[in-house]
N, C-alpha and C positions, 0 to 999 in steps of 0.2 A: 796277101794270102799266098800261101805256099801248097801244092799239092804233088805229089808222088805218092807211086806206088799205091793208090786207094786210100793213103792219107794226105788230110789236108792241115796246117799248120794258119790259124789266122788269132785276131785281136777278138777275144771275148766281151761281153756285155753286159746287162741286168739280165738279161733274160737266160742267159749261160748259167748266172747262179745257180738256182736248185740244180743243177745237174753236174756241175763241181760241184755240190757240198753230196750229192752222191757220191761222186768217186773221191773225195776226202773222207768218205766214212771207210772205205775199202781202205786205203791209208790208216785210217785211226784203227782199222782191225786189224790190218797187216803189223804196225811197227809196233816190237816190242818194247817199246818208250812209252808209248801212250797209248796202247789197249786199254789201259787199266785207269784212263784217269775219263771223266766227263769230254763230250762229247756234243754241243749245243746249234743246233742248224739257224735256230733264230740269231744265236752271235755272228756266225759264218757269212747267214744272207746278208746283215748289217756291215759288216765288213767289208764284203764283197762290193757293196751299194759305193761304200768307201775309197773302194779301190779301183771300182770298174771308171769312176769320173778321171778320175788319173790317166788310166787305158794302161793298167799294169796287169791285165788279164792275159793270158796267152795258154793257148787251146791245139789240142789235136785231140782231129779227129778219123773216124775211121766207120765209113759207110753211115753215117751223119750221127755216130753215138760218141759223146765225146768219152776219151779215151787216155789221155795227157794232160797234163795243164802246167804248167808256171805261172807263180802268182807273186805278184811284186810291187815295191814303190819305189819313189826314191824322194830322198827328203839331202837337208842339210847335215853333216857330220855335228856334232853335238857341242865340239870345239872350234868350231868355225862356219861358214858360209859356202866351203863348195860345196857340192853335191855328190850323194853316194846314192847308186842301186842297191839293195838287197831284195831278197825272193825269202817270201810268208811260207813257199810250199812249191818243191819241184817232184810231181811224182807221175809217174803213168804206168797203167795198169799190167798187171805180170803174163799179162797172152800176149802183149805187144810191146814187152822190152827186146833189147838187145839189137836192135836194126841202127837207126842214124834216126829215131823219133826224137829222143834226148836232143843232140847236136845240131836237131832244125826247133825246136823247142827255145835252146839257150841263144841261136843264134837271133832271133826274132826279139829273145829280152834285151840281149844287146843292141841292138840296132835303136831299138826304142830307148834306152836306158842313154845312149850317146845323143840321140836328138831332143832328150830331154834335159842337158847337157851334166849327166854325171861325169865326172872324173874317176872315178872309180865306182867299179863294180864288185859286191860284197856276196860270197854264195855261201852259204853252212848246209851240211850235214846233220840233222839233229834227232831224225826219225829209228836210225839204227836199221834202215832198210839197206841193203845191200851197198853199204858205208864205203866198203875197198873200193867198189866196182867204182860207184858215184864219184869217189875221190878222182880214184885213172881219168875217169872223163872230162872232171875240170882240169887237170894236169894236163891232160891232151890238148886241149882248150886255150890254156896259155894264163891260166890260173898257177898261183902258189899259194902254198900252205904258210899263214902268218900265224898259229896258233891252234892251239886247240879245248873243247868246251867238256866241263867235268859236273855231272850232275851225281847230287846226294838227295836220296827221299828221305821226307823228313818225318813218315810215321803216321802223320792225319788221313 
């Protein structure tokens, strides 16, 4: 557990769920990607239940409401047997972006993601929230850009 400045940064749990899948609905309002599509809390807490046995939950918070989150696992690459990280959801809330909340958020997934023994860590952008901004941070971070994801609606 990490704490500064009135936040805290720690490893979430079952009982964190409902309270991410709150501030995932702020998310699902916010990005103009998926406003518009369904929205299902009972898949979320299931998932959640999923990924919490993992301990790929990771939480800030800020005067005990949680306010951040990174959510992740890490599995085998598809073509092989080592190990990759990738993150379900990295978002925190728009009264308390902009400080180092992000940068003690991603450092905590890595940490856990290397003693879990990934070799590589996988982040995407896919929400369409503040995309430039999020990019600079993982560039800052020591990420690079291997491609990029092209979405077409299909009308239903």
């Amino acid at each position: 557990m990490l704490k500064t400045k009135g936040y805290t940064i720690r490893v979430g749990d079952t009982d964190d769920i409902p309270s991410m899948i709150k501030l995932g609905k702020r998310l699902h309002e916010e990005s103009p990607r998926f406003m518009g599509m369904d929205y299902s809390e009972d898949k979320l807490f299931d998932l959640g239940k999923v990924v919490a046995e993992q301990g790929g939950l990771f939480i800030a918070e800020y005067q005990g409401k949680i306010v951040g989150m990174l959510v992740g696992f890490v599995s085998e690459h598809f073509f092989g047997h080592d190990l990759m990280a990738s993150d379900l959801t990295f978002y925190i809330d728009k009264e308390h972006r902009g400080g180092t909340l992000g940068v003690r958020l991603m450092r905590q997934f890595e940490a856990w993601a290397k003693c879990m023994g990934a070799r590589v860590i996988s982040l995407g952008i896919s929400t369409e929230i503040d995309a430039k901004r999020t990019g600079e941070l993982y560039l800052r971070m020591g990420y690079r850009v291997t491609g990029e994801m092209f979405v077409k609606e299909t009308g239903l």
